[in-house]
C-alpha positions as CSV (number, residue, x, y, z in Angstrom):
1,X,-52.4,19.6,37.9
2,X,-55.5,21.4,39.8
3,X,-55.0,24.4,41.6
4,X,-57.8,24.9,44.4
5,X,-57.8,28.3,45.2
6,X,-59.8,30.1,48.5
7,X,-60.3,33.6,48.9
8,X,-60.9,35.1,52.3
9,X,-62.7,38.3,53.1
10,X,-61.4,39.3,56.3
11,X,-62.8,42.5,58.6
12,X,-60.3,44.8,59.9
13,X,-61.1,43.5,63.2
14,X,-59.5,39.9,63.5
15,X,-57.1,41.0,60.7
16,X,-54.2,40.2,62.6
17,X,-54.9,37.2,64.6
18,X,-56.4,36.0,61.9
19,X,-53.3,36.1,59.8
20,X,-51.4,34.9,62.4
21,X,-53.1,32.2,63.1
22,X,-53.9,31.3,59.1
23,X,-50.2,31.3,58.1
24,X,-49.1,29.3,61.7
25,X,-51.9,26.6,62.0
26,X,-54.4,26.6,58.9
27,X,-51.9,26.4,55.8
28,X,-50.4,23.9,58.2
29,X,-53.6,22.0,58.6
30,X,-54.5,21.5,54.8
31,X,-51.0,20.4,53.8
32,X,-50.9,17.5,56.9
33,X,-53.8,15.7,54.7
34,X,-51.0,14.9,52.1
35,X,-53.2,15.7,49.7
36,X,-51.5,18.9,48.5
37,X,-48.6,19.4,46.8
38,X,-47.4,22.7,47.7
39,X,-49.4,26.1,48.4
40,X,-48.7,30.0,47.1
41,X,-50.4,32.7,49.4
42,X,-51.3,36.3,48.6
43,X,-52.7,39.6,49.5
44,X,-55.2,40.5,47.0
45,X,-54.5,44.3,46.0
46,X,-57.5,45.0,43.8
47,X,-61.3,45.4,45.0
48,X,-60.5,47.0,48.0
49,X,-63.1,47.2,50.5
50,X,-63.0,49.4,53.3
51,X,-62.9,47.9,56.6
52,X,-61.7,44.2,54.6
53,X,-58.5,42.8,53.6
54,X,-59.0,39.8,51.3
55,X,-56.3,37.2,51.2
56,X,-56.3,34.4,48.4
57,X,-54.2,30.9,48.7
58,X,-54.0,28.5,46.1
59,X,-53.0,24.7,47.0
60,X,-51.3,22.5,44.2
61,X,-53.1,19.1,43.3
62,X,-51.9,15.9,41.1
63,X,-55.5,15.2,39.9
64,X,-58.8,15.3,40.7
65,X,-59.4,12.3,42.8
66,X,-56.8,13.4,45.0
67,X,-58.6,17.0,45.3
68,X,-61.9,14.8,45.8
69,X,-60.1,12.8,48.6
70,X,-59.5,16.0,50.0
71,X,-63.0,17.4,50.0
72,X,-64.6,13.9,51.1
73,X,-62.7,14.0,54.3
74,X,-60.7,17.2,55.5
75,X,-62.8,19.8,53.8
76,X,-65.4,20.0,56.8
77,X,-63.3,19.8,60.1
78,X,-60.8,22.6,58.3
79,X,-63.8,25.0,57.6
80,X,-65.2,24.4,61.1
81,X,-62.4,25.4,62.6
82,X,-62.5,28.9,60.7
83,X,-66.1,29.3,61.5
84,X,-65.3,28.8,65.5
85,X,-62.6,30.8,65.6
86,X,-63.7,33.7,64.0
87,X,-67.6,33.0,63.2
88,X,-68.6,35.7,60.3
89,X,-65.7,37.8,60.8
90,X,-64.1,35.5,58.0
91,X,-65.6,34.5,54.5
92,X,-64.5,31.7,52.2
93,X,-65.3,30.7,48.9
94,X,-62.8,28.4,46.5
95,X,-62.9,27.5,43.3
96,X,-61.0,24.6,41.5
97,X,-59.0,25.5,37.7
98,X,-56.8,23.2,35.7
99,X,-53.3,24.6,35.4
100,X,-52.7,24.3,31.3
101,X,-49.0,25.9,31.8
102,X,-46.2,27.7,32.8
103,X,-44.7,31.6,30.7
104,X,-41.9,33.1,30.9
């Protein structure tokens, strides 16, 4: 399995509607491609920076095509849609690990 994990850096500003509108519409909008298996959202609580909140969601894949299918064809319109809504207000970057296992 691949997780494909984005972390947002988001000003104090449009903290709130962007939270509201990132756990009502844009989750929503990566899992309608199918191509996700489940998703695990968090605040991150370390590196604080004033007048920021940063966020991190991680999506579950089968494989890599899949994750491939994902970025050839819903990857674009979903960033866009950040980007008008909020412009540089919000950054994103992801990155893409193989999950090797479960503790306990």
């Amino acid at each position: 399995m691949i997780l494909y994990n984005t972390t947002f850096v988001v000003e104090d500003s449009v903290h709130e509607d962007w939270l509201t509108w990132f756990k009502e519409e844009n989750i929503q909008d990566y899992l309608n491609t199918k191509c996700f298996l489940g998703a695990r959202f968090g605040k991150v609580t370390s590196h604080v920076e004033p007048g920021m909140k940063t966020y991190s969601i991680q999506f579950f894949v089968k494989d890599e095509l899949t994750l491939d299918q994902f970025k050839n064809n819903f990857l674009v319109e979903i960033q866009q849609k950040l980007i008008q809504k909020f412009g540089t207000s919000v950054l994103g970057f992801s990155s893409e690990m193989e999950h090797l296992g479960d503790f306990s």
